[in-house]
C-alpha positions in Angstrom: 27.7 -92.5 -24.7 27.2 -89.2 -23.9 26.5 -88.3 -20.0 24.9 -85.6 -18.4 27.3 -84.2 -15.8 26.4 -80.9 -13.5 30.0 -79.4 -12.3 29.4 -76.4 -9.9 30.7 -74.6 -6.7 29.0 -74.5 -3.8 29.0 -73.4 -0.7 29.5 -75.2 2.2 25.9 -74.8 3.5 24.5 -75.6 -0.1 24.2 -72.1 -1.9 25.4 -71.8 -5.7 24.6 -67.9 -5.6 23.3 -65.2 -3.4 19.7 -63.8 -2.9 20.7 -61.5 -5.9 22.3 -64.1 -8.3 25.5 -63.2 -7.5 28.7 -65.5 -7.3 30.5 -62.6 -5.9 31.0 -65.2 -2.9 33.0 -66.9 -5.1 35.0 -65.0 -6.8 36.4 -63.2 -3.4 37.8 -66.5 -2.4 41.5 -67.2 -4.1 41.7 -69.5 -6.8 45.1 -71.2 -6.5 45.7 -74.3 -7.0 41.4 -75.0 -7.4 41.0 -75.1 -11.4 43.7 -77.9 -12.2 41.1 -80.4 -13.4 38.7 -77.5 -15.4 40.6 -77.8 -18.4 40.5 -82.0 -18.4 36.9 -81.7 -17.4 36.1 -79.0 -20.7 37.9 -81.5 -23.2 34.9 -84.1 -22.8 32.2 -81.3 -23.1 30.5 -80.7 -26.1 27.2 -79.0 -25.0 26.3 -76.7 -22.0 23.2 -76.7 -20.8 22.0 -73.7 -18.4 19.5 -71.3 -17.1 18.4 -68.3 -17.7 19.3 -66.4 -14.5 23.1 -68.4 -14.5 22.9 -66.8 -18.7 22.2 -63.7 -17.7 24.3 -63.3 -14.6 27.3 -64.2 -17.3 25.8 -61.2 -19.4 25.8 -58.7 -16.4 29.1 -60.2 -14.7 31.4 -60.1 -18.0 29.2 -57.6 -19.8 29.2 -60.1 -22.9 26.6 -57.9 -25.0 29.2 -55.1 -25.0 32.5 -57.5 -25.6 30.9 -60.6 -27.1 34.8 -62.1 -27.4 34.6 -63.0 -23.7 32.2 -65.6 -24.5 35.1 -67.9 -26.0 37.0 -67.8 -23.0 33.6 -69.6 -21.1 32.6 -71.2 -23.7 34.8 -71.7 -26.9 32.5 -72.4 -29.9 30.6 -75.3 -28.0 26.6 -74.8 -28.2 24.7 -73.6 -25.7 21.2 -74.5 -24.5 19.4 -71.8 -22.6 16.3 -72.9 -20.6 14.0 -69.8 -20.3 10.4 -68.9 -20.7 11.3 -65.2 -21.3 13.1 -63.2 -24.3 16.7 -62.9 -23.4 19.3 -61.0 -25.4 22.0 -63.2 -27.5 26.0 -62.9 -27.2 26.5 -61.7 -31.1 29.0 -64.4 -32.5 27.8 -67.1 -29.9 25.9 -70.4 -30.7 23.3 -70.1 -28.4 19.8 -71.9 -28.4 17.7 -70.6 -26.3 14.5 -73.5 -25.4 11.2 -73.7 -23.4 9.7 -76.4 -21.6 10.8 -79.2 -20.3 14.6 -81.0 -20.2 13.4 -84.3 -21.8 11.6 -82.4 -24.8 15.1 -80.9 -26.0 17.2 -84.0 -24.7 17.7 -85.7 -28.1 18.8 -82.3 -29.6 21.2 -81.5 -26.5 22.8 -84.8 -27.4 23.0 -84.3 -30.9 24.9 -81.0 -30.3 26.6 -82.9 -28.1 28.5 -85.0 -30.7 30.4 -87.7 -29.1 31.4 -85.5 -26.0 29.4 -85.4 -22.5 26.8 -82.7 -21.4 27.8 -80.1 -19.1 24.5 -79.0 -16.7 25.9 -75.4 -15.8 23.2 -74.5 -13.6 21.0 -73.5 -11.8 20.6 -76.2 -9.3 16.9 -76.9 -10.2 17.8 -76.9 -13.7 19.8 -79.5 -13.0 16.8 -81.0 -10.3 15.3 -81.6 -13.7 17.9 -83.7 -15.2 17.6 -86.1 -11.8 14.3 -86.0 -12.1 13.8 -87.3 -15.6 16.7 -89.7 -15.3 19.1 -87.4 -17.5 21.6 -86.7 -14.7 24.3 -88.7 -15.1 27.1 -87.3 -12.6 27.4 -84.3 -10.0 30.9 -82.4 -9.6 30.9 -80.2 -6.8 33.4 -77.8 -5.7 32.7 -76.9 -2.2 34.0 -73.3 -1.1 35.3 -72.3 2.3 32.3 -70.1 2.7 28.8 -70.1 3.8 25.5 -67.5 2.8 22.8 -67.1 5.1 20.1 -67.7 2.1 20.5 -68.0 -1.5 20.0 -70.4 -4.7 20.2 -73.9 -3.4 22.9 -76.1 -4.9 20.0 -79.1 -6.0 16.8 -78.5 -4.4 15.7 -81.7 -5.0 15.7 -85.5 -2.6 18.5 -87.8 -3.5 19.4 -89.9 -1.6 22.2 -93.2 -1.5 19.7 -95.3 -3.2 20.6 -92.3 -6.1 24.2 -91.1 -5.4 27.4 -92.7 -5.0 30.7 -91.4 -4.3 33.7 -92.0 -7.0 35.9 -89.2 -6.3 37.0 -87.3 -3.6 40.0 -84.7 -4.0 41.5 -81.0 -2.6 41.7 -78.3 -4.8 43.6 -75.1 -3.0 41.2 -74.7 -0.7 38.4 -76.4 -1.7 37.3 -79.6 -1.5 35.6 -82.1 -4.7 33.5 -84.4 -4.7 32.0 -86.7 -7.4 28.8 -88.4 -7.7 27.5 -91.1 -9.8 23.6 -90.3 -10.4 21.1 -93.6 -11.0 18.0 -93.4 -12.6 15.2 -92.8 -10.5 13.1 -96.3 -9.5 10.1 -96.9 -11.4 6.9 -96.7 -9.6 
């Protein structure tokens, strides 16, 4: 069956990005010993799902539109769904499909891309609010940094609570710590 899963970094006060969009935060912080598990974790993905500031922060960061290659070493030949309401370049070469409106509209044909594999929910955080809130969400992976922002994009600006999330899986990674949540529907009412 395939799951829904969102598998970001965060910050220890709850920011996935700067004011500006920026992981810059992120990338300053070293990496050894942090990314063990990212190559098991890819294997079950068939489909990402993102937005369009986390799509086009990818396009600025690794200036894709100029060396369209780089999007194999993010993405490999997996579909990708873009949610955005606005006209956004495309990665020549990439298989990107890029959807309006809401999650649950385009959930049958996420999971059809999907194949047998699971969903990966890149971001942003209230993309992935929109999973939750339509019962799609399935898991959340986070990564916390040893940083903190002032402000910034919230990691899931959304209320969950225990009645919603339960812990499977804590572990270290370098210097950061993971932690895995099981996501239940919401409760009819």
């Amino acid at each position: 069956m395939t799951r829904a899963i969102f598998y970001t970094a965060s910050t220890l006060n709850g920011f996935l990005a700067d004011p500006d969009d920026s992981l810059d935060w992120l990338l300053r912080i070293p990496q050894e010993g942090a990314s063990a598990d990212i190559a098991a974790f890819t294997e079950r993905i068939g489909v990402l799902v993102e937005g369009w500031s986390t799509y086009e922060w990818l396009l600025r960061e690794e200036r894709l539109l100029d060396r369209p290659e780089r999007w194999q070493q993010f993405y490999e030949d997996r579909p990708t769904f873009v949610f955005t309401s606005r006209e956004l370049p495309r990665v020549p070469g990439a298989d990107i499909r890029f959807v309006r409106g809401a999650v649950h509209d385009h959930w049958d044909a996420i999971v059809a891309a999907a194949g047998s594999r699971d969903v990966w929910v890149v971001g942003g955080g209230d993309l992935a609010g929109q999973f939750a809130d339509q019962g799609l969400l399935d898991e959340i992976v986070v990564t916390f940094a040893p940083a903190t922002l002032r402000s910034g994009r919230p990691l899931l600006p959304r209320a969950l609570d225990h009645t919603r999330l339960v812990l499977t899986g804590v572990r270290q990674a370098g210097p950061f710590a993971e932690l895995t949540y099981r996501v239940s529907r919401p409760a009819e009412g």
